[in-house]
N, CA, C and O of each residue as an XYZ file, in Angstrom:
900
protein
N     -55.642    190.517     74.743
C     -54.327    189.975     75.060
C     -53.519    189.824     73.794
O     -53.997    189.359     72.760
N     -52.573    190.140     73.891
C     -51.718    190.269     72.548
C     -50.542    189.125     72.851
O     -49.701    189.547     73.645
N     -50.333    187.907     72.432
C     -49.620    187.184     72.239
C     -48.523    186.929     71.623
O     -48.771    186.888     70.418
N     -46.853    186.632     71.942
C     -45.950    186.457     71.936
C     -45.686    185.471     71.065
O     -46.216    184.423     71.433
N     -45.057    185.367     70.015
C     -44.191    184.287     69.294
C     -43.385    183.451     70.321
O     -42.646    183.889     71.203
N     -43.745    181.859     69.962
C     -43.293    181.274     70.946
C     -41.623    181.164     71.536
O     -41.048    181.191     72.625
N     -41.188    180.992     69.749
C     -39.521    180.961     69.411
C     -39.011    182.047     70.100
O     -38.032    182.019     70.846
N     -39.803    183.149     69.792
C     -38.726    184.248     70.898
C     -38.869    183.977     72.079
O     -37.805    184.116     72.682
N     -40.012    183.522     72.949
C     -39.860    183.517     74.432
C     -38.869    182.520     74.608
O     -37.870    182.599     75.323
N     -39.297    181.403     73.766
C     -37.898    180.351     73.946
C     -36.447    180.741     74.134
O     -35.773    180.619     75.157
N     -36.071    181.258     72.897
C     -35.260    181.713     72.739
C     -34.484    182.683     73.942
O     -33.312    182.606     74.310
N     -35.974    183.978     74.599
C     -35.397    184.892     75.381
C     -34.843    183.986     76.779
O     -33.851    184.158     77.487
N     -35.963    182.941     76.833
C     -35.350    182.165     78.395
C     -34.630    181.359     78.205
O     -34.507    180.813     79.302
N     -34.048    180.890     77.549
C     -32.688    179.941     77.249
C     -31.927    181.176     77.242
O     -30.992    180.731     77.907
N     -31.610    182.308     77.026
C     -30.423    183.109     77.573
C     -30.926    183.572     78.641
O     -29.954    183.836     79.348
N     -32.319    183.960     79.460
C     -31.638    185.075     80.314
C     -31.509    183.604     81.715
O     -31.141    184.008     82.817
N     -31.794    182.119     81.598
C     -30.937    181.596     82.768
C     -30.288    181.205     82.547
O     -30.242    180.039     82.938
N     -29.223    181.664     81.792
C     -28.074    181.120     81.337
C     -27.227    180.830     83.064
O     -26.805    179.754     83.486
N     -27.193    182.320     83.839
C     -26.644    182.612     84.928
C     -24.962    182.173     84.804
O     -24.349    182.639     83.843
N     -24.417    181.509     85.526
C     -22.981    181.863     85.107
C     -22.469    181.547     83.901
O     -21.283    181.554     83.571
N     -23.607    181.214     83.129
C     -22.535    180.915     81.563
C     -23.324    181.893     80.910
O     -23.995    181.465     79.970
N     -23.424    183.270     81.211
C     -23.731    184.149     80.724
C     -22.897    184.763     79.300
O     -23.480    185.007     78.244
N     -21.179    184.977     79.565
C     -20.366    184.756     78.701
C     -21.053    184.321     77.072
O     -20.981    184.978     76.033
N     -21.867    182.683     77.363
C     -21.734    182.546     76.236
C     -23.134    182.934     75.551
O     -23.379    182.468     74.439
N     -24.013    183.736     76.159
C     -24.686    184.408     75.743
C     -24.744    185.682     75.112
O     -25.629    186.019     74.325
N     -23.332    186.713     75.644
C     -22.800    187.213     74.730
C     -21.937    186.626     73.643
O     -21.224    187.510     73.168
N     -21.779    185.660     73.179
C     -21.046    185.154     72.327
C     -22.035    184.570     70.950
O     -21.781    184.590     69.746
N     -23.239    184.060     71.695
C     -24.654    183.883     71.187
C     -25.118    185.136     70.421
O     -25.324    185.223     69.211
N     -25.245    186.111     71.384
C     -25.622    187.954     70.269
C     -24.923    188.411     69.591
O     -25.148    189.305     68.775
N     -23.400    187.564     69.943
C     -22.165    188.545     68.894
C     -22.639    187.795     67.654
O     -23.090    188.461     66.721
N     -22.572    186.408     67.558
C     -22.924    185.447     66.626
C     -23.964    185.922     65.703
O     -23.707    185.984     64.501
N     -25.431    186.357     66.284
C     -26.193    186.689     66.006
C     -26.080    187.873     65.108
O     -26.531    187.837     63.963
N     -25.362    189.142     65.706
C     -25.493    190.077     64.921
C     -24.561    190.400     63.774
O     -24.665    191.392     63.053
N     -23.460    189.273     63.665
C     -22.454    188.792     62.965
C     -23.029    188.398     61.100
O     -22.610    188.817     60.021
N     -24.305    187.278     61.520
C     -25.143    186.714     60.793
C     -26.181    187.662     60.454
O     -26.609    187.454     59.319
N     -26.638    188.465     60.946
C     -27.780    189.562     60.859
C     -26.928    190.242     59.985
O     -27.285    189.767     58.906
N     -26.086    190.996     59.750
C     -25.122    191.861     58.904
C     -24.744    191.598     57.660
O     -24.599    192.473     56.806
N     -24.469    189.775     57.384
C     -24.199    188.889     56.976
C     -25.394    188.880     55.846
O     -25.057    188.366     54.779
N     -26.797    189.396     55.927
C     -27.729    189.225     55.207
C     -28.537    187.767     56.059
O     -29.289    187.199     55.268
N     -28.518    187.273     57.099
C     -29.444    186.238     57.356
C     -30.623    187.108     58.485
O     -30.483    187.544     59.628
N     -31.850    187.090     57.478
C     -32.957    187.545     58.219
C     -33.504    187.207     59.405
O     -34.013    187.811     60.349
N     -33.243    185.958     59.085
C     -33.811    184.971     60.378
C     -32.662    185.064     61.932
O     -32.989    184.982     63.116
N     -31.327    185.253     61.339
C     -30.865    185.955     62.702
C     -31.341    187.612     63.149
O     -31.574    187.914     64.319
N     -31.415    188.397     62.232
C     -31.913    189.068     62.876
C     -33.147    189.198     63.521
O     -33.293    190.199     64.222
N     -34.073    188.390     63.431
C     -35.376    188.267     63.986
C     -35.154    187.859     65.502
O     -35.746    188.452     66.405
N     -34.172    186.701     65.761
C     -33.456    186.094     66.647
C     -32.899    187.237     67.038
O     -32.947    187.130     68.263
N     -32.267    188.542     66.734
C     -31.306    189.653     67.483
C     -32.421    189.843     68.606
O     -32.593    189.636     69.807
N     -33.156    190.426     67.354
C     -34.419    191.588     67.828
C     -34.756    190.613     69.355
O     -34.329    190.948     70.460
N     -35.478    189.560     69.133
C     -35.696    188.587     70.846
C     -34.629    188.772     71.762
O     -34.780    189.190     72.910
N     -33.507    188.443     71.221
C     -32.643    189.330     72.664
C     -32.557    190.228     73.216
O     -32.453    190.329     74.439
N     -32.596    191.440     72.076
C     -32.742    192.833     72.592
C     -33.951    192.793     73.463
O     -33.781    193.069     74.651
N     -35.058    192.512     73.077
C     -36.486    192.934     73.257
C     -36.909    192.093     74.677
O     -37.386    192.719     75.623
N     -36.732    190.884     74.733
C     -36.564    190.247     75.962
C     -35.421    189.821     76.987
O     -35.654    189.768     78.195
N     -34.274    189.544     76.490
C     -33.373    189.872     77.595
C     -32.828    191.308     78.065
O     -32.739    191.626     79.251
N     -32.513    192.047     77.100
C     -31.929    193.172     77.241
C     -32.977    194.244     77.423
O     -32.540    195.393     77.474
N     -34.240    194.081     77.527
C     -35.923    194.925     77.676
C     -35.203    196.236     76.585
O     -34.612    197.199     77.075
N     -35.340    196.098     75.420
C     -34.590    197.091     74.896
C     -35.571    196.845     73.579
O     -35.142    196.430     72.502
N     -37.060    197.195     73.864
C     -38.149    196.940     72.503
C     -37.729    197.920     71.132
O     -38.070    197.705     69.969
N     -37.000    198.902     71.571
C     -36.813    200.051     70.505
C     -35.859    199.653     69.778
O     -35.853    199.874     68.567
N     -34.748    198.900     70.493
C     -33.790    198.896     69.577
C     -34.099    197.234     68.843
O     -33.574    196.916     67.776
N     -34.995    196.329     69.595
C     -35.143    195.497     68.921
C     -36.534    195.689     66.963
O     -36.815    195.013     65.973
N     -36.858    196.970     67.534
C     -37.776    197.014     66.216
C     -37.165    197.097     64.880
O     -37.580    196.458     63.913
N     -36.135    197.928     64.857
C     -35.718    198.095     63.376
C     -34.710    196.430     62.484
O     -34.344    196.041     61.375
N     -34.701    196.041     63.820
C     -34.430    194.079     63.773
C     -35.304    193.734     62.757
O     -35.068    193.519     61.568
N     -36.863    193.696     63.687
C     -37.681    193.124     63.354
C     -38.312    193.022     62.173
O     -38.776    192.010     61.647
N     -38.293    195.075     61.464
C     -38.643    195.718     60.355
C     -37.842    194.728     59.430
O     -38.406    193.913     58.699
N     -36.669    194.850     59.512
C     -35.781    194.398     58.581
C     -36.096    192.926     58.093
O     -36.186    192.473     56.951
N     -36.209    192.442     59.094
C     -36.718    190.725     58.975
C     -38.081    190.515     58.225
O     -38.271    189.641     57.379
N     -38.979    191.416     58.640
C     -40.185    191.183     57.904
C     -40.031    191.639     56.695
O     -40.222    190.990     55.667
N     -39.683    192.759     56.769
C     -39.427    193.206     55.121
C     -39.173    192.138     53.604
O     -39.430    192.141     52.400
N     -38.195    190.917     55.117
C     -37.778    190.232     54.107
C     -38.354    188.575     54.237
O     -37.777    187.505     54.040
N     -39.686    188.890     54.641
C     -40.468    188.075     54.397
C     -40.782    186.631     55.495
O     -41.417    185.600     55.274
N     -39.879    187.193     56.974
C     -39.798    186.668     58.356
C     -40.977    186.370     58.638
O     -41.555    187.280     58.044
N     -42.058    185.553     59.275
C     -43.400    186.051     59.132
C     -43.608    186.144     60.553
O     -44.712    186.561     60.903
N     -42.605    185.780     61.621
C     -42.287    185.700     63.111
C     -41.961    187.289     63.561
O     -42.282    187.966     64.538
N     -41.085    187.565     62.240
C     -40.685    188.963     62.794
C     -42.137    190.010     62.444
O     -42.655    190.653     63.357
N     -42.508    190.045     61.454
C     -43.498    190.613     61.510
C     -44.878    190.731     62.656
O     -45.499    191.748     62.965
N     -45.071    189.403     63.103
C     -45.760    189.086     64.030
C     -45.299    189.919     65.748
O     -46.187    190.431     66.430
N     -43.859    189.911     66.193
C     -43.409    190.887     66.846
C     -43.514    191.818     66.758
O     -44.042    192.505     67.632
N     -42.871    192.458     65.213
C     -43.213    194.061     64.869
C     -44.411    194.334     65.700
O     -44.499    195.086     66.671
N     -45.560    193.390     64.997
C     -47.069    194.082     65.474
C     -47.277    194.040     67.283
O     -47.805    194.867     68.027
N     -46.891    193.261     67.461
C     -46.796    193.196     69.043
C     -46.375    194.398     69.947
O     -46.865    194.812     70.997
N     -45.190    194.877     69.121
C     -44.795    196.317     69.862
C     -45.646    197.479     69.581
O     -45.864    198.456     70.297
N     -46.248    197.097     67.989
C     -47.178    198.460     67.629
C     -48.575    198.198     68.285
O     -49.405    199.016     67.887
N     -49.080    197.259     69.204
C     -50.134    196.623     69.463
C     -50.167    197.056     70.931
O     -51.199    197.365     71.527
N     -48.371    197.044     71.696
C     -48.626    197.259     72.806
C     -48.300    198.691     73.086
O     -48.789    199.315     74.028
N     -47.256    199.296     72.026
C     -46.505    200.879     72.246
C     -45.623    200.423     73.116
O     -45.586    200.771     74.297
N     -44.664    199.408     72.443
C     -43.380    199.132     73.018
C     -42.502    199.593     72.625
O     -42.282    199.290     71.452
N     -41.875    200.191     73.034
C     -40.726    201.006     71.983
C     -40.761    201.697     71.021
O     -39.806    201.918     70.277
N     -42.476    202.363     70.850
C     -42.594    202.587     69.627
C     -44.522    203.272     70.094
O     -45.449    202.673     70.640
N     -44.438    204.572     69.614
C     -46.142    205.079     69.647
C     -47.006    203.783     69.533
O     -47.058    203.252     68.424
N     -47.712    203.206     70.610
C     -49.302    202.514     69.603
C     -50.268    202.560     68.460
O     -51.219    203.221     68.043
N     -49.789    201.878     68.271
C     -50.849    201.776     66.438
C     -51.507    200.624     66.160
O     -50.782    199.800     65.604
N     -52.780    200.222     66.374
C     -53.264    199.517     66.349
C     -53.781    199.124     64.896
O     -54.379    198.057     64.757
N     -53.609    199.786     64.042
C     -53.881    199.564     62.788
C     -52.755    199.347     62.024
O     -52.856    198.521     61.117
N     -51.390    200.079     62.246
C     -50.386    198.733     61.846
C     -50.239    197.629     62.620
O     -49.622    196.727     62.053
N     -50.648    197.366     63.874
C     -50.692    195.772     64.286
C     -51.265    195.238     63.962
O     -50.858    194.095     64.169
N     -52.212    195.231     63.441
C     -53.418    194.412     62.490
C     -52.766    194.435     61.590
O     -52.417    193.264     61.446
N     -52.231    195.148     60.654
C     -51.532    194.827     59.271
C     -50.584    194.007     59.463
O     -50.476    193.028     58.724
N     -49.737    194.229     60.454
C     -48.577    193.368     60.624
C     -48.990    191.786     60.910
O     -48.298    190.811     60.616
N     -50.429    191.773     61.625
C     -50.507    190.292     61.675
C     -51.106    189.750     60.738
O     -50.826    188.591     60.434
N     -52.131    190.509     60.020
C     -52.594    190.152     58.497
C     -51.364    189.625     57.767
O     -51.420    188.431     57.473
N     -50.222    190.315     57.406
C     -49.178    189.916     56.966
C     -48.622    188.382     57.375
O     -48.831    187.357     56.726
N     -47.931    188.489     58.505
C     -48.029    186.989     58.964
C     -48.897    185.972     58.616
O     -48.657    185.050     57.837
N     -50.092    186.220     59.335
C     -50.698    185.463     59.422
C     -51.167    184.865     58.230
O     -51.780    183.798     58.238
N     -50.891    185.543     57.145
C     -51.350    184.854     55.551
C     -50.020    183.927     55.191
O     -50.028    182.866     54.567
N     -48.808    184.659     55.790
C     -47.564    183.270     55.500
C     -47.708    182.276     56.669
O     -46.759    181.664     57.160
N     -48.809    182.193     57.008
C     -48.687    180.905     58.062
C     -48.261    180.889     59.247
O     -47.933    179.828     59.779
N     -48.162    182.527     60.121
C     -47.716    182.039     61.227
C     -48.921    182.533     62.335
O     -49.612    183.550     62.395
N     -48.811    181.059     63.351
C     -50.838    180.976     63.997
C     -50.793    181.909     65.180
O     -51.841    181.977     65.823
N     -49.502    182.839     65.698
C     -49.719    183.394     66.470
C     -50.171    185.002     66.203
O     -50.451    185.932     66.959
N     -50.100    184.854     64.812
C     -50.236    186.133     64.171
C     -51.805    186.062     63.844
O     -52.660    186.945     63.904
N     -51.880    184.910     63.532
C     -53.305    184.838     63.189
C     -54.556    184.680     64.708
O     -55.779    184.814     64.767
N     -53.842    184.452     65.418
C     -54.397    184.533     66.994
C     -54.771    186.143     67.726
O     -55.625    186.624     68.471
N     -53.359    186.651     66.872
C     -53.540    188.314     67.462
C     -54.228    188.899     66.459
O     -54.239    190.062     66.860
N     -54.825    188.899     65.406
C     -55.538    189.081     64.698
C     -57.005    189.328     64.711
O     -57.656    190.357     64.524
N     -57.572    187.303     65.160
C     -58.770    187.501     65.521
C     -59.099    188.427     66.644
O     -60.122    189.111     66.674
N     -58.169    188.414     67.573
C     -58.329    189.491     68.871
C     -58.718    190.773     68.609
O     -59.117    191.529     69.494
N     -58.622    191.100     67.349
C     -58.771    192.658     67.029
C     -59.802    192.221     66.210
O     -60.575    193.179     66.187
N     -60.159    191.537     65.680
C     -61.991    191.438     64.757
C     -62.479    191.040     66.187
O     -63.107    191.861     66.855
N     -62.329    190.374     66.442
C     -63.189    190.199     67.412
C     -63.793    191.823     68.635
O     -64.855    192.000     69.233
N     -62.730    192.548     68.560
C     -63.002    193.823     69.654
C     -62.865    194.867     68.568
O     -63.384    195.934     68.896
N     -62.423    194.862     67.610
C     -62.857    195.807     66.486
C     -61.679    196.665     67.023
O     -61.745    197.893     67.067
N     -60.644    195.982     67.413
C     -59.487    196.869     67.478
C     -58.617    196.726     66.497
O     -58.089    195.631     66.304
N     -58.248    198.151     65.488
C     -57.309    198.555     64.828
C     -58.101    198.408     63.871
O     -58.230    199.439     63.211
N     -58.872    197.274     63.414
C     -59.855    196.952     62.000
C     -61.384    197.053     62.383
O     -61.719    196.880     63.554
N     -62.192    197.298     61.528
C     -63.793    196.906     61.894
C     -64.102    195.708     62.560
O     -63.669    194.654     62.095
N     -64.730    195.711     63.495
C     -64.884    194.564     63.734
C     -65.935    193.859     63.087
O     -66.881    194.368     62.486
N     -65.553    191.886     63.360
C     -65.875    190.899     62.726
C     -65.739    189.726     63.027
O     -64.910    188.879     62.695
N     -67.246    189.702     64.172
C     -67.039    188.199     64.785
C     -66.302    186.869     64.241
O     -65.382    186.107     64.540
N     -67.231    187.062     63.308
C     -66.865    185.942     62.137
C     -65.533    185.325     61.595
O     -65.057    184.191     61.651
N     -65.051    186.696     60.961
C     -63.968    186.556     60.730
C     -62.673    186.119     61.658
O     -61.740    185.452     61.211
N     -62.752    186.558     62.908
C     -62.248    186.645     63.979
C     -62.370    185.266     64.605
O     -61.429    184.857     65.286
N     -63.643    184.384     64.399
C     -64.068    182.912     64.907
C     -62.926    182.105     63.962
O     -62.201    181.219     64.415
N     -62.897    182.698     62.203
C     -62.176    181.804     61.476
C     -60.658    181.466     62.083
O     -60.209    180.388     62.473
N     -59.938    182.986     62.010
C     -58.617    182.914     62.393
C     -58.757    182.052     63.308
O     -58.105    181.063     62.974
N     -59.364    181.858     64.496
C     -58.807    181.422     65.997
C     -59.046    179.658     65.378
O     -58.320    178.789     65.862
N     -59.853    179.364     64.558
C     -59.686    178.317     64.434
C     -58.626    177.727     63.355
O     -58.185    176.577     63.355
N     -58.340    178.668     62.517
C     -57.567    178.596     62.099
C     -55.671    178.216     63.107
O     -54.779    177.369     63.169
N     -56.040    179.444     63.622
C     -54.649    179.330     64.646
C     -55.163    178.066     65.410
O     -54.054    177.611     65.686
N     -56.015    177.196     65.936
C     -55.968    176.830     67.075
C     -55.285    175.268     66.469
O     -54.536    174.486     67.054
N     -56.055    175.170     64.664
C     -55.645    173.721     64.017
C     -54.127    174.120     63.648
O     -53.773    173.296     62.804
N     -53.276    174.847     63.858
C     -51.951    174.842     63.545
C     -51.179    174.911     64.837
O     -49.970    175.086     64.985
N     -52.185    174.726     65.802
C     -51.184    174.397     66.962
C     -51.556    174.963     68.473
O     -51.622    174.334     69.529
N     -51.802    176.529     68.181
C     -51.959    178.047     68.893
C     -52.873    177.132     70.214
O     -54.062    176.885     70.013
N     -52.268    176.727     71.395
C     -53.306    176.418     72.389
C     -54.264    177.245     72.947
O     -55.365    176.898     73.375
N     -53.538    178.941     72.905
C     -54.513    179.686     73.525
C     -55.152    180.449     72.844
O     -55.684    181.494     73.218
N     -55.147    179.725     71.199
C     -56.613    180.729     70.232
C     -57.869    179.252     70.646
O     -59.077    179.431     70.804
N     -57.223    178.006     70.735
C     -58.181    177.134     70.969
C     -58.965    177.368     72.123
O     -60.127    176.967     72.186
N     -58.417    177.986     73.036
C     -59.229    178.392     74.383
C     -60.158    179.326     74.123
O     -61.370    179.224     74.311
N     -59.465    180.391     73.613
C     -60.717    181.394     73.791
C     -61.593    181.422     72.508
O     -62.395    182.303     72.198
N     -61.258    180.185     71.756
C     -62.385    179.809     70.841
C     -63.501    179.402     71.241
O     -64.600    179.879     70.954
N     -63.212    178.285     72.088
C     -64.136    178.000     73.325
C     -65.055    178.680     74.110
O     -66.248    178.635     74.412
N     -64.138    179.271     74.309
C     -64.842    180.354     75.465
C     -65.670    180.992     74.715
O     -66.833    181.007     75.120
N     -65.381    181.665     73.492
C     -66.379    182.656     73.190
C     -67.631    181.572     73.043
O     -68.688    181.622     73.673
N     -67.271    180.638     72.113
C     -68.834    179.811     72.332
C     -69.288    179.538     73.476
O     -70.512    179.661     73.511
N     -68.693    179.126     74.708
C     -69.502    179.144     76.020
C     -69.944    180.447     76.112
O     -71.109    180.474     76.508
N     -69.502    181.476     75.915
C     -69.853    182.455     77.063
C     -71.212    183.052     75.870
O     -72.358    183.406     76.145
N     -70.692    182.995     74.862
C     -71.814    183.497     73.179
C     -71.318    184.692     73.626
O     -72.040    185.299     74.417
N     -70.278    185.180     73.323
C     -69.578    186.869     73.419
C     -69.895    186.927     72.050
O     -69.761    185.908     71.373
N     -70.272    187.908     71.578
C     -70.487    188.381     70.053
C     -70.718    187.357     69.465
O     -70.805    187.682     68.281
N     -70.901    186.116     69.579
C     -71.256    184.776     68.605
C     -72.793    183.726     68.967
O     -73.410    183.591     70.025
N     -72.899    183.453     68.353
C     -74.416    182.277     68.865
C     -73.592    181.596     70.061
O     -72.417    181.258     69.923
N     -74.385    181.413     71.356
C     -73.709    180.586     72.281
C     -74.162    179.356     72.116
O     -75.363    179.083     72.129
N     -72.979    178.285     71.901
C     -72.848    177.274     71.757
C     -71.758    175.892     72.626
O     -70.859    175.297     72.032
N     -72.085    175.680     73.874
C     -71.362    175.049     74.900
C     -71.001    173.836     74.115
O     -69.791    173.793     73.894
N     -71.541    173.038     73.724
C     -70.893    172.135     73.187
C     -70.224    171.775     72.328
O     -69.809    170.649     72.054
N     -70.012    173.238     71.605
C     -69.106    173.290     70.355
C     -67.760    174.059     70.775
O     -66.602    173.954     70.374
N     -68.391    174.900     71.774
C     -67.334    175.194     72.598
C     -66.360    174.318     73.335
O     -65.154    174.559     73.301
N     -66.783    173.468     73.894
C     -66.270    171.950     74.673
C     -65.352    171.231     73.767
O     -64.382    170.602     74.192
N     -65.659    171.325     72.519
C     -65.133    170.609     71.750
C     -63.710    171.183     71.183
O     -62.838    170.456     70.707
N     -63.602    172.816     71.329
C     -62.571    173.720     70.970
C     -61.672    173.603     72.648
O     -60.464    173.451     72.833
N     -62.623    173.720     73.527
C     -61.551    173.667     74.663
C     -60.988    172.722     74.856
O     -59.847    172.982     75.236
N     -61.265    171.284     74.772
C     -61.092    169.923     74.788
C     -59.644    169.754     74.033
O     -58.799    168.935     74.396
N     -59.476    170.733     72.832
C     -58.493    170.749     71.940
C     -57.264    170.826     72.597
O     -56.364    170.028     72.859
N     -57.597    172.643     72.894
C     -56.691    172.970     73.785
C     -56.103    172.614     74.946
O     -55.027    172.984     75.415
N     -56.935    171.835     75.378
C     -56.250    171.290     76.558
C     -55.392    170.133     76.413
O     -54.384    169.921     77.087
N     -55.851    169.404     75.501
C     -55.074    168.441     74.819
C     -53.672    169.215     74.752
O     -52.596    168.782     75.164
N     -53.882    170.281     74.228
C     -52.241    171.269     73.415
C     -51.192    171.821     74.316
O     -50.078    172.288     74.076
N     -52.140    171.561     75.890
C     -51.124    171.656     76.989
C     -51.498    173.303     77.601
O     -50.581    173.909     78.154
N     -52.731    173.902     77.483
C     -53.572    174.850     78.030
C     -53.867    174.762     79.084
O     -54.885    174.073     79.145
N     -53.411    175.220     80.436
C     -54.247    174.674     81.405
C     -55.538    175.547     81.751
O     -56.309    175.233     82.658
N     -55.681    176.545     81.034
C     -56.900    177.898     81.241
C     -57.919    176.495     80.503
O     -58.839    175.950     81.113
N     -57.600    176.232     79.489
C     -58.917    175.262     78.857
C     -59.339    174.420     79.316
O     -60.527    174.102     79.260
N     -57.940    173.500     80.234
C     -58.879    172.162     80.985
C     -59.554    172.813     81.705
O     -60.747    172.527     81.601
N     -59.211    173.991     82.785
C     -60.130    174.296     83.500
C     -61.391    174.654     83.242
O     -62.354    174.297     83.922
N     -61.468    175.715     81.777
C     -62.599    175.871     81.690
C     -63.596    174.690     81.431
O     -64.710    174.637     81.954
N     -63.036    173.646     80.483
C     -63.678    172.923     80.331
C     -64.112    171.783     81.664
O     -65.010    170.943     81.608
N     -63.203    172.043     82.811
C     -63.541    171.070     83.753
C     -65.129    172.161     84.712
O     -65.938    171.713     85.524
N     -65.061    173.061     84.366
C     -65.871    173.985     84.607
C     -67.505    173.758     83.832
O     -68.570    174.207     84.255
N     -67.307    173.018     82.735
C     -68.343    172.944     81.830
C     -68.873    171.472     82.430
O     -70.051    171.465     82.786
N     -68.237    170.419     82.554
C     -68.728    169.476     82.995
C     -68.860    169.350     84.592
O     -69.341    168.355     85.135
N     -68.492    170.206     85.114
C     -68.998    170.191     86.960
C     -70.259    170.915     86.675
O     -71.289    170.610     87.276
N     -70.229    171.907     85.741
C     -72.215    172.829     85.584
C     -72.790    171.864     84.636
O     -73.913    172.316     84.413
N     -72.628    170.672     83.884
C     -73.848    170.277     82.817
C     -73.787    171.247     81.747
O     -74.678    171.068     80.916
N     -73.051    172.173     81.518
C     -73.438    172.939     80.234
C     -73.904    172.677     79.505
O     -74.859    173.342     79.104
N     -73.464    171.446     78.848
C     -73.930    170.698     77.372
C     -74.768    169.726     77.709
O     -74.962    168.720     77.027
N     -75.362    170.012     78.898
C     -76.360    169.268     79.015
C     -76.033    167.340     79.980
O     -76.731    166.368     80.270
N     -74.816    167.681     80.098
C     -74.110    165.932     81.046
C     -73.523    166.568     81.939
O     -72.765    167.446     81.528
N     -73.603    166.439     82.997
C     -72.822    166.883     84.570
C     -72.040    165.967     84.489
O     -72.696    164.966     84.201
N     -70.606    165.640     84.612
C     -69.368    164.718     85.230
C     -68.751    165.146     86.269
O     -67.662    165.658     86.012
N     -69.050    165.125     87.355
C     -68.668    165.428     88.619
C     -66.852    165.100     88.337
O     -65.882    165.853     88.424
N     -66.954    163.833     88.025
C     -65.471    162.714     88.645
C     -64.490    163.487     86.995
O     -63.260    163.440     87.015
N     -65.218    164.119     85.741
C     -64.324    164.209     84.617
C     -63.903    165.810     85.745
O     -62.774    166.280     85.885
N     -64.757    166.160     86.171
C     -64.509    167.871     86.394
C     -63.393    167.893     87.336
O     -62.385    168.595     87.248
N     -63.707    166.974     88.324
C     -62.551    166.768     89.190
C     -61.165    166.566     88.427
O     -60.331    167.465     88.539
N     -60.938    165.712     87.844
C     -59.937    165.613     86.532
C     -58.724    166.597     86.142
O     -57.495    166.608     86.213
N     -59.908    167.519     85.633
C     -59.595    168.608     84.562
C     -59.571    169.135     85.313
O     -58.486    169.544     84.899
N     -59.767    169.930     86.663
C     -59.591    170.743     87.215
C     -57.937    170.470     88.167
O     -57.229    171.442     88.431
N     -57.529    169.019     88.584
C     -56.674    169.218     88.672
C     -55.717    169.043     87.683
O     -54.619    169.036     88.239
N     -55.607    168.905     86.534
C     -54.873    168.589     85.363
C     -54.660    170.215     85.234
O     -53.483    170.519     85.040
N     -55.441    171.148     85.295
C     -55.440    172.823     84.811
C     -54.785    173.123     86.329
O     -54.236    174.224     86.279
N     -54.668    172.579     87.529
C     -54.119    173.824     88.700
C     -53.006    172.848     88.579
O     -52.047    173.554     88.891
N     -52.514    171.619     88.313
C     -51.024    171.219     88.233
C     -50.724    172.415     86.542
O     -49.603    172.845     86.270
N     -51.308    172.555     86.137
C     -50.152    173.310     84.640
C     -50.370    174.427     84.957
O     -50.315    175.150     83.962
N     -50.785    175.410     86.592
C     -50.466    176.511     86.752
C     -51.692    177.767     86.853
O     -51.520    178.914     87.265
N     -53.078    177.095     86.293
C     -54.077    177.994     86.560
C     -55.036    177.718     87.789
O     -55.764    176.781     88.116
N     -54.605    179.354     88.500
C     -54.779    179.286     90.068
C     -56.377    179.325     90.064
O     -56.897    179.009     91.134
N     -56.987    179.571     89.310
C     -58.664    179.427     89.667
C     -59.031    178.200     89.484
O     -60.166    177.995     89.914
N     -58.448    177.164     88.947
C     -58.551    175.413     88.887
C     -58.216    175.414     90.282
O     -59.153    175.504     91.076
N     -57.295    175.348     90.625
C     -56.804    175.590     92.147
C     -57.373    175.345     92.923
O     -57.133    174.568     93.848
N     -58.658    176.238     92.618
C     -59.846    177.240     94.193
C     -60.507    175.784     94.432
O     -60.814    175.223     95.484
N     -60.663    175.201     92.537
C     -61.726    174.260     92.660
C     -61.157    172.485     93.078
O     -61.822    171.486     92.807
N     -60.449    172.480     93.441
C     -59.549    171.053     93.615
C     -60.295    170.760     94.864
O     -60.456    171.683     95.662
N     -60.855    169.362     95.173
C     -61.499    168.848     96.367
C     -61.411    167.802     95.875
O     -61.833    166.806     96.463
């Protein structure tokens, strides 16, 4: 799963329901590309999200993005790789999406470092490297990233390429759910209805399971009684 910078989704859904004050959403991109021209990187990073999510226009939002990273955006870069990650607007290259989030992700931004481990971890675009791949996600998950904290978790429940470890896992999902994950409460309400770690909580599982199908994950859902 290749993950989205949050600011742009923000960003893209605060214009596209604008609905009748659409107007000033073109007035918003004129602004934008006004300031982008202007030399401000950071609007153009902001263009590129309009193009790319309101206007579904990934191609013309890349050379945005280029530009922004170039100049040291670490959001835009993190997009760049997203399109070269998915072949949005642009051939797939999985080995500049790994560079592009290496890049980021060394100036600090955790979604870059989230899409990162995703590729050590499956040895996509780079060799793979459990390890390395365990660091980032924890890395991303202590700067915020709710859904590197999940599938930090997870990999320790499930021991995908790592020593399986449920209760260290519990302790990464626990995070995330805290961070407003509802895939994590569930899983984790999942861990304490089986005993994983060794304590069954019937009444916590019940909990977490509806805490995860109120924030939207339909397999918490199945389990609500």
């Amino acid at each position: 799963m290749i993950r989205l910078v949050g600011l742009a989704f923000l960003f893209a859904a605060a214009l596209a329901c604008s609905g009748p004050e659409r107007p000033n959403s073109d007035a918003r991109r004129a602004m934008l590309q006004a300031s982008c021209a202007a030399g401000d990187l950071t609007a153009c990073y902001r263009l590129g999200t309009y193009l790319e999510y309101v206007e579904s226009s990934p191609a013309a939002a890349l050379p945005l993005y280029l530009r922004a990273c170039d100049g040291k955006v670490a959001s835009a870069c993190t997009n760049l790789g997203s399109l070269y990650g998915r072949g949005s607007g642009v051939a797939r290259d999985d080995a500049k999406a790994a560079a592009l989030y290496r890049n980021a992700c060394d100036r600090g931004d955790a979604t870059a470092c989230a899409n990162l481990a995703d590729f050590l971890m499956r040895g996509t675009g780079v060799p793979a490297d459990p390890a390395a791949g365990l660091a980032l996600y924890g890395k991303a998950c202590e700067a915020g990233d709710k859904i590197a904290c999940r599938d930090l978790g997870a990999t320790y429940v499930s021991g995908d390429r790592v020593p399986r470890d449920p209760t260290l896992g519990a302790r990464w999902l626990q995070k995330g759910c805290d961070l407003g994950s509802a895939q994590a409460c569930g899983d984790l309400a999942n861990i304490y209805d089986r005993g994983s770690t060794g304590v069954r909580d019937p009444a916590m599982a019940r909990r977490l399971y509806r805490r995860s199908c109120a924030g939207g994950y339909q397999q918490a859902c199945k389990m609500v009684r």
